[in-house]
C-alpha positions in Angstrom: 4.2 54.2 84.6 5.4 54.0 80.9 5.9 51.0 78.5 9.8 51.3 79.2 10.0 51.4 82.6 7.3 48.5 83.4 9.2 46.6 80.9 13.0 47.4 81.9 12.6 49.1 85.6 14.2 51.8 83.9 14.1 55.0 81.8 15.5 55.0 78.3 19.0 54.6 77.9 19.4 56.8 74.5 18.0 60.4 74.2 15.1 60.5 71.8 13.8 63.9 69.3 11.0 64.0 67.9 11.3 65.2 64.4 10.1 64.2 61.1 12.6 63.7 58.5 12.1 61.1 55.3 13.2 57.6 56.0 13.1 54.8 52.3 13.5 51.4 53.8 14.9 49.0 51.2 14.8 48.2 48.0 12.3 45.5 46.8 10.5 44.4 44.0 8.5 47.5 43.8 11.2 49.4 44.9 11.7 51.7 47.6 9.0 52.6 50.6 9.1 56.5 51.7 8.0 57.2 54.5 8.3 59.6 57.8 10.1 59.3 61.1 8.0 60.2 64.2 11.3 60.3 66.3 15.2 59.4 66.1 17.5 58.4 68.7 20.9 56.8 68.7 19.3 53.2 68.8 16.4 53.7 66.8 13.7 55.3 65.4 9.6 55.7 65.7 7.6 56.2 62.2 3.9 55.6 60.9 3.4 53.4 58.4 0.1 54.8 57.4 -2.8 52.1 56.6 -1.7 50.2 53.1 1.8 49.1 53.9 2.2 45.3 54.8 5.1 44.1 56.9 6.3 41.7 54.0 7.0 44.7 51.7 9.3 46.4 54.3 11.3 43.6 55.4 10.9 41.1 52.9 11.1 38.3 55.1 14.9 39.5 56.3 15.2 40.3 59.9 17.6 43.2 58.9 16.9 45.9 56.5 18.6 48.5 54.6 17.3 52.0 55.6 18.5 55.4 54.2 17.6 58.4 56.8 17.6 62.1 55.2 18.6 64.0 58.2 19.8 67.4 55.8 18.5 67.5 52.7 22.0 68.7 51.1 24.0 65.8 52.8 23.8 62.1 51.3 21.7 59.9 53.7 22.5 57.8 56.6 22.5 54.1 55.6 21.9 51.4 58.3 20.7 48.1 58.8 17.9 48.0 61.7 15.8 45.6 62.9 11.5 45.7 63.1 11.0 45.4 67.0 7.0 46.1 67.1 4.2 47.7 65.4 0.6 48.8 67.3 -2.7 49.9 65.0 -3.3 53.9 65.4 -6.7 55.2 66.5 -7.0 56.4 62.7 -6.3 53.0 61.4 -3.0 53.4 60.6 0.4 51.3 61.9 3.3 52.8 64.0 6.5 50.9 64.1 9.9 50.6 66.1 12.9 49.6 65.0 16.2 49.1 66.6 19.5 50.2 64.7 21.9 47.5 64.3 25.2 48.3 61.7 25.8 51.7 60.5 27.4 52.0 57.1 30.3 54.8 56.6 30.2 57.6 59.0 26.2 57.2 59.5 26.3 56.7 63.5 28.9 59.3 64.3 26.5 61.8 61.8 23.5 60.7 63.3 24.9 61.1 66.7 25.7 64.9 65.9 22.2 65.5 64.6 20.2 64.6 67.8 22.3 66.9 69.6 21.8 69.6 67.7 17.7 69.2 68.0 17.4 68.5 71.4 
């Protein structure tokens, strides 16, 4: 039985993709973190945050932060604020993270929305 369904009795409520598309969380003191989505959905997203990142850089202490999500590389990104909801070590070493979408900015949710259904 999976993770979501011990710990809700249910499946997941949003469809997810898995694709990789660049993801900059913030905008700190040593500026921006790039990194990778592992997968999207309409309430959140998976990504790696490979071995060197600490948690205080990404969310500097704020329980929302500002990320920009590069779905199509012609378009401007999506801006949202989304919350850290876990992180597990990797086999490799390396950290995976959740985090749970809270305010879209602009048009980002109805975009985003768009852009899992056309990769599912």
């Amino acid at each position: 039985m999976g993770f979501i369904k011990r710990m809700f009795g249910g499946k997941r409520r949003k469809d997810r993709v898995e694709i990789r598309v660049p993801v900059r969380i913030g905008a700190n003191k040593n500026g921006a973190l790039e990194l990778w989505s592992h997968d999207i959905s309409e309430s959140g997203f998976r990504m790696d945050l490979g071995e060197g990142v600490a948690l205080t850089d990404m969310t500097e202490g704020s329980r929302d932060v500002e990320i920009n999500i590069q779905i199509k590389e012609a378009e401007d990104p999506i801006s949202v604020y989304a919350e850290l909801i876990w992180t597990s070590r990797q086999d490799d070493g390396s950290q995976a993270s959740g985090w749970m979408f809270h305010r879209f900015l602009k048009d980002g949710q109805d975009r985003l929305v768009a852009f899992i259904h056309e990769n599912q």
